[in-house]
Structure formats: structure tokens, C-alpha cells
C-alpha positions in Angstrom: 117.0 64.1 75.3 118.4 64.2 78.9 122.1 66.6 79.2 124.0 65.2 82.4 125.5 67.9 84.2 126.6 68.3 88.1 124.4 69.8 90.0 126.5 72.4 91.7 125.6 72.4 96.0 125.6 75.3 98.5 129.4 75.1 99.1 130.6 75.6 95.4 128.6 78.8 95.2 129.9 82.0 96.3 129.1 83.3 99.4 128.0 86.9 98.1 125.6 85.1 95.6 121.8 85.9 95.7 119.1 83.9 96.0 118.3 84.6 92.3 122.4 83.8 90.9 121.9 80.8 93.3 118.8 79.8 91.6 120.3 79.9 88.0 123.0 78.2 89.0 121.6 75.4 89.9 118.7 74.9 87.6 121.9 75.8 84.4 120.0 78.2 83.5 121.1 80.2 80.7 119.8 84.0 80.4 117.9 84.8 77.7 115.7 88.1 77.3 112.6 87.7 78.9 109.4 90.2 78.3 110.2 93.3 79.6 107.1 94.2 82.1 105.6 97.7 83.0 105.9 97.0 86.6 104.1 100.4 87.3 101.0 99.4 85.5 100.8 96.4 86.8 101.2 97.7 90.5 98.7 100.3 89.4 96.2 97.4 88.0 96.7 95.6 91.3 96.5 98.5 93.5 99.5 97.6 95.4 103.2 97.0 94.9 105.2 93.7 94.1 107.9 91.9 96.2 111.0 92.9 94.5 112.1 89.1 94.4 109.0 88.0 92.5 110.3 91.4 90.1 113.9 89.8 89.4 112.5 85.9 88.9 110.2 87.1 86.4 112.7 89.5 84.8 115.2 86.4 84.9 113.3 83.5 83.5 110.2 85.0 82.4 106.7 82.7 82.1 108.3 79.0 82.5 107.7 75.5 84.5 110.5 74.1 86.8 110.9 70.8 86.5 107.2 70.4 85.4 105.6 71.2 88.8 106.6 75.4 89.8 104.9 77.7 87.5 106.9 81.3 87.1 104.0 83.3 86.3 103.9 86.4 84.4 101.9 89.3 86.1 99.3 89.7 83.0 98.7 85.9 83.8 98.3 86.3 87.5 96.0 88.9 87.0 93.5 87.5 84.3 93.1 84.2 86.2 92.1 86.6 89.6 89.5 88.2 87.3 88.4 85.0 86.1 88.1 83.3 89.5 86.2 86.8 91.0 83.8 86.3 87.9 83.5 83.4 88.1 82.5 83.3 92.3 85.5 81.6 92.8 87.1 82.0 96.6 90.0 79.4 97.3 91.4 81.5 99.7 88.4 81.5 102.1 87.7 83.8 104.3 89.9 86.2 101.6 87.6 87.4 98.4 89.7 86.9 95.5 91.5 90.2 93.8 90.1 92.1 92.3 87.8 92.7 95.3 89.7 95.1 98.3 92.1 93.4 100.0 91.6 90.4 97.6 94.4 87.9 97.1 96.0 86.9 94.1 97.0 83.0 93.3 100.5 82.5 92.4 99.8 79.9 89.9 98.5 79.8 86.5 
């Protein structure tokens, strides 16, 4: 089933609206509660803090696909497949080891 809908442009938003209210907007999303997260234990976990915009998308749409091809990935998710890859001598981010290694990145894909 395909729902037809205008997609709304740049010019029909406010000019006050965020990124994030931009981003619903366009994509008609509608809220809906998404998993709360314990950003301190994550940070903790991860032994440094998280962009506050990657904060609000995940506390807006939670885990989800866009359009089949962008991944919103939840921070559990992020950090299992890290482990996995470090485990598994994975290192797609040469010359940086992957997390949770110091100074290790972390992919931002599932």
C-alpha cells in the first residue's frame, strides 16, 4: 500500500524549525514513544559522550530504516556490533582499531 502525500519543501517550513521538526516533517512522521535509553550508561559503556543530535533522532524515531537504505541505530545496537567486529579482528576504519579498543571508533550502522 503506497499513501500519496506532498512532500512539504524548505519554504513551507518554519524558519525557527530544527533540524529534527524538519526531519519529521518531511518523512510524515508521526511520534510514537520510542525506548527510553539510559544515556549515562551508555556514555559510561562507551567511555565518552554522545552528540546531542544523535540523542534527539533516536529519542524521536527510535531503531527504524528510512526509506530502506539509513539505519537509525539504537546505542545497545551500535555497541554489540563494535564488540563483535573487535572480537572478531575486524578494523574497517583502518588505521582506527575498532571500539572497544582506546580511542576506537564506533560504526553508525547496524
Amino acid at each position: 500500500m503506497i499513501a500519496l502525500r506532498s512532500t512539504p519543501v524548505a519554504e513551507q517550513l518554519p524558519a525557527e524549525a530544527s533540524w529534527l521538526e524538519q526531519l519529521v516533517a518531511v518523512t510524515g512522521w508521526v511520534p510514537r514513544t520510542a525506548g527510553q535509553v539510559d544515556w549515562a550508561a551508555v556514555e559510561s559503556r562507551l567511555g565518552t559522550p554522545l552528540p546531542s543530535d544523535y540523542k534527539a533522532l533516536v529519542e524521536t524515531f527510535g531503531n527504524g530504516m528510512f526509506d530502506g537504505f539509513h539505519c537509525v541505530s539504537m546505542p545497545d545496537g551500535l555497541i554489540n556490533n563494535a564488540e563483535s567486529a573487535a572480537r572478531l579482528g575486524q578494523a574497517p576504519w583502518e588505521p582506527h582499531p575498532p571500539f572497544p579498543a582506546s580511542g576506537g571508533l564506533v560504526a553508525a550502522m547496524e
